[in-house]
C-alpha positions as CSV (number, residue, x, y, z in Angstrom):
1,X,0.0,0.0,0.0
2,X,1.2,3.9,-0.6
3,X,-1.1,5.2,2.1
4,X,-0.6,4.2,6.0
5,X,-3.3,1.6,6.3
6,X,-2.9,2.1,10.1
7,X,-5.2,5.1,10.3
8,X,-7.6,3.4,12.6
9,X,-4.6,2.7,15.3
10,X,-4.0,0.1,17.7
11,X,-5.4,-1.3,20.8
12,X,-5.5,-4.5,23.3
13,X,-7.9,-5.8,25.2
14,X,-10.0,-8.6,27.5
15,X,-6.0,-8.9,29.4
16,X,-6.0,-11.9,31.5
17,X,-2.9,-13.0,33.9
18,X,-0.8,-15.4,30.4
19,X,-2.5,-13.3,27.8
20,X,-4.0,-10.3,26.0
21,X,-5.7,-9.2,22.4
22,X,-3.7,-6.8,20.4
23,X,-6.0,-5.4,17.8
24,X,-6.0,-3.0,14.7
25,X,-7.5,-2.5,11.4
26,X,-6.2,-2.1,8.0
27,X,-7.5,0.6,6.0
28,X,-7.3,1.1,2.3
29,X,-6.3,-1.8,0.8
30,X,-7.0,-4.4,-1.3
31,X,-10.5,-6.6,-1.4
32,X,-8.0,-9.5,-0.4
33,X,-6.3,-10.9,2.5
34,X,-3.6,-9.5,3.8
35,X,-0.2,-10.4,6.0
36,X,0.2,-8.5,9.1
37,X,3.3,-9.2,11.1
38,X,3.0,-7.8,15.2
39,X,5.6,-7.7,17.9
40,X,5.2,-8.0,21.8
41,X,7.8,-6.1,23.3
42,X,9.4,-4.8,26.9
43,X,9.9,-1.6,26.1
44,X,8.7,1.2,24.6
45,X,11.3,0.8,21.4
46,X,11.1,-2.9,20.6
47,X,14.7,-3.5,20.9
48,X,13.4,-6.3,23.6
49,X,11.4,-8.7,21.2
50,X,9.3,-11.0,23.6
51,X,6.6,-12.7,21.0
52,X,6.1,-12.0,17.1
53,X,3.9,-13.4,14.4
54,X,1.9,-12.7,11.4
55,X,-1.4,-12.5,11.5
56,X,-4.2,-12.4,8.7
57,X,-6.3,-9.2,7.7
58,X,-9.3,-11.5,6.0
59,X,-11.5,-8.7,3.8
60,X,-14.7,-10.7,5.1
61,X,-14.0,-9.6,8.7
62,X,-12.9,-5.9,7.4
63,X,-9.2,-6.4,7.1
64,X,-9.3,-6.3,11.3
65,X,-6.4,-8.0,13.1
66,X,-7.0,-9.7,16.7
67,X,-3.9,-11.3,18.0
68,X,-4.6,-13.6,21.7
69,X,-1.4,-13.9,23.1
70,X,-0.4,-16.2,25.3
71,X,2.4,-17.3,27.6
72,X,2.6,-13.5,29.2
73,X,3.7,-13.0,32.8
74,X,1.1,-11.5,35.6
75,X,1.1,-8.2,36.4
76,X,3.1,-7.3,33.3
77,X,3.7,-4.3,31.8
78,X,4.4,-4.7,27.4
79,X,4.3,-2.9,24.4
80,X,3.2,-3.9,20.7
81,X,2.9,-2.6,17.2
82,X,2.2,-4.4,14.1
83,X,3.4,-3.4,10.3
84,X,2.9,-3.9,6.8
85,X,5.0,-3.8,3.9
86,X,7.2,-0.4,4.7
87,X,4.3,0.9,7.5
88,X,4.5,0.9,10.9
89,X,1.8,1.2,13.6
90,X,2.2,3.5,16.6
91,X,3.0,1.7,19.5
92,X,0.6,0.8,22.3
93,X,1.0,0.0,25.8
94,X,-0.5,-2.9,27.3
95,X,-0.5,-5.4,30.8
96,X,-1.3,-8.6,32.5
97,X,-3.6,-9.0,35.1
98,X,-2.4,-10.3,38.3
99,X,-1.7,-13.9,39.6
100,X,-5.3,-15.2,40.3
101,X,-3.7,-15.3,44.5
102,X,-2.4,-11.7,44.1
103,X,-3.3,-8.6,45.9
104,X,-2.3,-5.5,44.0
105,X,-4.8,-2.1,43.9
106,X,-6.1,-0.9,40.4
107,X,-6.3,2.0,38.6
108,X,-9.7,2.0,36.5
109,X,-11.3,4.2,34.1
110,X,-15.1,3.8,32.8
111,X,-15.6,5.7,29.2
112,X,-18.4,5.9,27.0
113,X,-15.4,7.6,24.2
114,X,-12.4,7.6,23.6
115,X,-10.4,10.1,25.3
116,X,-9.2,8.5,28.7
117,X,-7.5,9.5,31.9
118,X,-3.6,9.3,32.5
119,X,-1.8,6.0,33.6
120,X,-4.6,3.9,34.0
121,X,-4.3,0.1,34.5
122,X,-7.4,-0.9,32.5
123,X,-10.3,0.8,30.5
124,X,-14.4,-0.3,30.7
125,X,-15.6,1.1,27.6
126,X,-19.3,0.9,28.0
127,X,-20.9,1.8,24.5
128,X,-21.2,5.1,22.8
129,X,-23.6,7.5,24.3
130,X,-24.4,9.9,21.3
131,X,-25.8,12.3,23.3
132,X,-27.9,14.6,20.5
133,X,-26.0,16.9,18.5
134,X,-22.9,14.3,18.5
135,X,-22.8,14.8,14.5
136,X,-23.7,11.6,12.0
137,X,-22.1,7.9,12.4
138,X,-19.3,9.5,9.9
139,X,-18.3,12.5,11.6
140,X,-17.8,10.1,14.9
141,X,-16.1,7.3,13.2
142,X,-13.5,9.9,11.5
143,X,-13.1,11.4,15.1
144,X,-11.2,7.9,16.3
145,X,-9.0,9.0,14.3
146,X,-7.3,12.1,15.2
147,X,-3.7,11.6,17.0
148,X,-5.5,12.2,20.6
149,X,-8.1,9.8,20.5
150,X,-5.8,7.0,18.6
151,X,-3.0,7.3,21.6
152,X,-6.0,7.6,24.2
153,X,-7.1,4.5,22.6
154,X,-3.7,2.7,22.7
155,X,-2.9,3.8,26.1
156,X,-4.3,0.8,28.3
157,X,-6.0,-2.7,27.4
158,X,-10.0,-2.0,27.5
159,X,-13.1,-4.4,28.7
160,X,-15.8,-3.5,26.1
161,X,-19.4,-4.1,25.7
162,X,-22.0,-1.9,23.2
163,X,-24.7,0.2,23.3
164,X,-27.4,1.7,21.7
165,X,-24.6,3.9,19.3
166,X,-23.1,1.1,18.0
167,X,-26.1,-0.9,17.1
168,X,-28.1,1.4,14.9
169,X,-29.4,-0.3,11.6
170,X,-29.1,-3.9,10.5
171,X,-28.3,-6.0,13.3
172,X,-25.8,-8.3,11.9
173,X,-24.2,-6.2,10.0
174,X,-23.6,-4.4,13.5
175,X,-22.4,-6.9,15.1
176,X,-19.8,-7.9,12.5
177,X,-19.0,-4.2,12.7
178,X,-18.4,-4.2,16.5
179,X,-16.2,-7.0,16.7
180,X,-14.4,-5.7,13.6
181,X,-13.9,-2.4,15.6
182,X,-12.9,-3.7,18.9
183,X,-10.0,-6.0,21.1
184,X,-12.5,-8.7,21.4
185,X,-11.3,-12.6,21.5
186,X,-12.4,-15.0,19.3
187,X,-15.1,-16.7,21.8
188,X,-16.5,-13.2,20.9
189,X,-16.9,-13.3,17.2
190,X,-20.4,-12.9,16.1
191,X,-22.0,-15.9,14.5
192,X,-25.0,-14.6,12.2
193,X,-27.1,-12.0,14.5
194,X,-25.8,-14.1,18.0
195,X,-22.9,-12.2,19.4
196,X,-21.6,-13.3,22.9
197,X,-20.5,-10.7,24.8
198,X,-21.4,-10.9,28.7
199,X,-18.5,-11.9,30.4
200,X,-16.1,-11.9,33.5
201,X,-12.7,-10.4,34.3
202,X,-10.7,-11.1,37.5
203,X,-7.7,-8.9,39.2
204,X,-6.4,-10.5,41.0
205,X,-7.8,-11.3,44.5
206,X,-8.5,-7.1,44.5
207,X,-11.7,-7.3,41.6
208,X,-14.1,-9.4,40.1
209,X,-15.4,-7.8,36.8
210,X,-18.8,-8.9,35.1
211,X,-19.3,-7.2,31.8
212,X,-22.9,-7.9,31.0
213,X,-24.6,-7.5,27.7
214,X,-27.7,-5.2,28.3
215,X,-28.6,-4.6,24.4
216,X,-28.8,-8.2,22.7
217,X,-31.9,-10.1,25.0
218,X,-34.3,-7.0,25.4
219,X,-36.7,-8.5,23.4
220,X,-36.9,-11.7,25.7
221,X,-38.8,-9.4,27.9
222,X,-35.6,-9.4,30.0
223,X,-32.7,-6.8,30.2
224,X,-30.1,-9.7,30.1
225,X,-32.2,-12.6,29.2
226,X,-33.0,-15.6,31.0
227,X,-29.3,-17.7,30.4
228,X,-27.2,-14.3,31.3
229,X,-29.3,-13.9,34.3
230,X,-28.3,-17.7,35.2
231,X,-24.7,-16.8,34.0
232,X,-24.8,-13.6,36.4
233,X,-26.3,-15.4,39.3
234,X,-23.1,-17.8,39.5
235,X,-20.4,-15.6,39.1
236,X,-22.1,-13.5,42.2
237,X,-22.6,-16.7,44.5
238,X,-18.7,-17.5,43.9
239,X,-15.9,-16.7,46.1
240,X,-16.2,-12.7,46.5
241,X,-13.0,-10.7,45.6
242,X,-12.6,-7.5,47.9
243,X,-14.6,-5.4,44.6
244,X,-17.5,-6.7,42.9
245,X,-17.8,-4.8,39.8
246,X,-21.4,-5.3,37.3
247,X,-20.7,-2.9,34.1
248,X,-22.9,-2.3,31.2
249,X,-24.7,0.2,29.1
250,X,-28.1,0.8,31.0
251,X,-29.7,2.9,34.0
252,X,-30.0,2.0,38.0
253,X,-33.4,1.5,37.4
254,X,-32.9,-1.0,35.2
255,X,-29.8,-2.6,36.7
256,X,-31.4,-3.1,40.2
257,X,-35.0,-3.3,38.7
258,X,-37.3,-6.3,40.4
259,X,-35.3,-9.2,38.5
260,X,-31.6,-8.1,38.7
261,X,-32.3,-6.8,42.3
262,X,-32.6,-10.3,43.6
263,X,-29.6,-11.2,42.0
264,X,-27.7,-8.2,44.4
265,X,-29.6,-9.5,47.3
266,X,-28.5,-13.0,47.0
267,X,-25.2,-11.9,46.5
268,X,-25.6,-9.9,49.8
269,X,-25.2,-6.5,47.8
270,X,-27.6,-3.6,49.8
271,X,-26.5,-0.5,48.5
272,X,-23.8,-0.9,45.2
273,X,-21.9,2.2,44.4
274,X,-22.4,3.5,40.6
275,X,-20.1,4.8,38.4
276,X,-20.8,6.7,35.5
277,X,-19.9,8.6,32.6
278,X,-22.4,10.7,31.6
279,X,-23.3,13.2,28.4
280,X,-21.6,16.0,28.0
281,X,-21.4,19.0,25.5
282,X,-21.3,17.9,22.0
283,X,-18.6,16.3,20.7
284,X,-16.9,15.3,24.1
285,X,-16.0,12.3,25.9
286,X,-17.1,10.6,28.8
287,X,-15.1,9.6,31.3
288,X,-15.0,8.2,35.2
289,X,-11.8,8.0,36.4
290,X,-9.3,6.8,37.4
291,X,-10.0,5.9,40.5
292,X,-7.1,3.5,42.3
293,X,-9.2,0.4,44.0
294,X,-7.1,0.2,47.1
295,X,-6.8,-3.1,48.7
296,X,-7.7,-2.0,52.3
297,X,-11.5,-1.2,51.7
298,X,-14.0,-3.3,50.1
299,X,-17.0,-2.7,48.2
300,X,-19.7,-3.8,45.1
301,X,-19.9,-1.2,41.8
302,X,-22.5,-1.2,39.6
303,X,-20.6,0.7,36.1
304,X,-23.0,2.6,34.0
305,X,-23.5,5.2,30.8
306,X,-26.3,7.4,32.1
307,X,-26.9,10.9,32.3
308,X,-26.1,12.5,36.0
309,X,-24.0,10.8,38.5
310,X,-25.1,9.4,41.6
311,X,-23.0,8.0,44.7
312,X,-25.0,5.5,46.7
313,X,-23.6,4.0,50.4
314,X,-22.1,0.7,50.8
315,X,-21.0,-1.2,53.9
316,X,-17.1,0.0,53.9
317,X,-14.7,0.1,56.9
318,X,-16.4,2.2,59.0
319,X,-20.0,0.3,58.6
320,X,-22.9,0.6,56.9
321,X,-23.3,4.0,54.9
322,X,-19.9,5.0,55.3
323,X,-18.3,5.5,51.7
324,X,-15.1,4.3,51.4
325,X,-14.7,4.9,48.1
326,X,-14.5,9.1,48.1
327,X,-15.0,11.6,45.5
328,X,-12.7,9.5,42.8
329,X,-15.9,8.2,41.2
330,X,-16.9,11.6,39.6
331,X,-17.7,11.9,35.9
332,X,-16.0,14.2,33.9
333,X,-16.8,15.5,30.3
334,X,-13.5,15.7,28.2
335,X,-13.0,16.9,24.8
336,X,-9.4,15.7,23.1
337,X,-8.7,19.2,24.3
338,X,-9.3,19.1,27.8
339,X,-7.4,18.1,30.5
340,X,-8.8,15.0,32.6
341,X,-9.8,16.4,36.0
342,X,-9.5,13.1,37.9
């Protein structure tokens, strides 16, 4: 190719304590597939190769690359890029998880954008809000990608699920677009109009993250349907971490409604704390974050694209009501000009 067919950058994602996704898409190219060859590095400059390969750009998947990696060390900070022919990608930074046993605090942003907070550990990206006035699906998608929001983007490995913004139109076809546009492993691939997206991430001993899908079973007459409910209902009844964290696209009401509510009550939730990032002026991001989980408080968050924020009491070290978890869950509106206020 004569044009950079990196235009989209690069990303990881769905990190794990032996692996991570490295992800980009090729832009500009041929109807054909393609050879993409990627490096795993220790630093920043790839002089320390750790893992290489090719990987293939198939047109029917949109020329997208996802790359599982596997044999990484816990808690582990690497760096990747991928090239083709006489192009190279810019760099991203990327990490491990920690030892399933391990006890190490977190750093977490929740964004419903692309423009994140400094030196995080890891990323929820909880769908695109499109508040109104955002400007057409095209001026959005060529807003990934300016410099800011492709090094926002590269910054930290991201936990993804949709919403509404991304599945406008024909449903397969958004879907396939999704996965296309996202770090997502191959147990995610969409198959047809079935996606499967609901699922968990662990840090260590510290976090327990459930990433539920509240946009595919809504016509069940159920926000997650009746087998993500089931799914849901173990992962709460297992061995509590010091943070139980439920994310996905959706309001309170609807996320501790008369069906889900039981699910917090079995799990001995009373009050979750929310976290939010909600609309701001057109154009911007949305961003909570970063707040550092620290490992001498415990709690349950309930993660969530809505439109004000909202702190609720949760049974912390001083007892019941008292909120261990101060002011570092605020919501902040950031444009790629803006500084992050967290």
């Amino acid at each position: 190719m004569r044009q950079d067919p990196f235009t989209l950058g690069v990303a990881s994602g769905d990190p794990e304590p032996d692996s991570v996704v490295l992800w980009t898409r090729l832009t500009g190219g041929p109807d054909l597939p393609l050879s993409v060859p990627w490096q795993l590095s220790a630093d920043p400059a790839g002089a320390r190769v750790l893992r290489e390969g090719v990987a293939d750009a198939l047109p029917e998947w949109g020329h997208s690359v996802h790359v599982e990696v596997d044999g990484l060390e816990p808690s582990t900070e690497y760096y990747f890029r991928f090239r083709h022919g006489r192009h190279l990608s810019l760099t991203g930074r990327t990490r491990t998880t920690p030892h399933p046993v391990a006890l190490e605090p977190l750093r977490l942003a929740v964004t419903s954008g692309d423009a994140l907070p400094a030196a995080a550990d890891l990323v929820l990206c909880l769908g695109e809000h499109r508040p109104s006035g955002a400007g057409s699906a095209r001026e959005r998608a060529m807003a990934r990608l300016t410099p800011a929001a492709q090094l926002a983007r590269a910054s930290a490995p991201q936990v993804s699920s949709w919403g509404p913004g991304e599945l406008s139109g024909e449903w397969v076809a958004a879907c396939r677009a999704y996965y296309e546009h996202q770090p997502l492993r191959a147990a995610s691939r969409p198959d047809g109009g079935r996606m499967p997206i609901y699922r968990s991430l662990r840090w260590g001993r510290l976090l327990a993250l459930r990433l539920v899908d509240t946009q595919q079973y809504r016509q069940t007459g159920s926000l997650l349907g009746a087998g993500q409910e089931r799914w849901l209902a173990g992962e709460l009844a297992r061995r509590r971490p010091l943070w139980d964290v439920v994310a996905g696209h959706g309001s309170v009401a609807e996320l501790t409604g008369e069906r889900l509510g039981a699910l917090w009550r079995r799990a001995r939730v009373e009050s979750p704390l929310v976290l939010r990032g909600g609309p701001g002026p057109a154009g911007t991001r949305q961003v909570a974050g970063a707040p550092e989980l620290a490992v001498g408080v415990a709690g349950s968050v309930l993660c969530e694209i809505d439109e004000r924020l909202w702190r609720a009491g949760f049974p912390g070290p001083g007892g019941p009501g008292n909120l261990a978890f101060p002011r570092q869950c605020e919501a902040t509106a950031l444009s790629e000009e803006s500084p992050s206020s967290a």
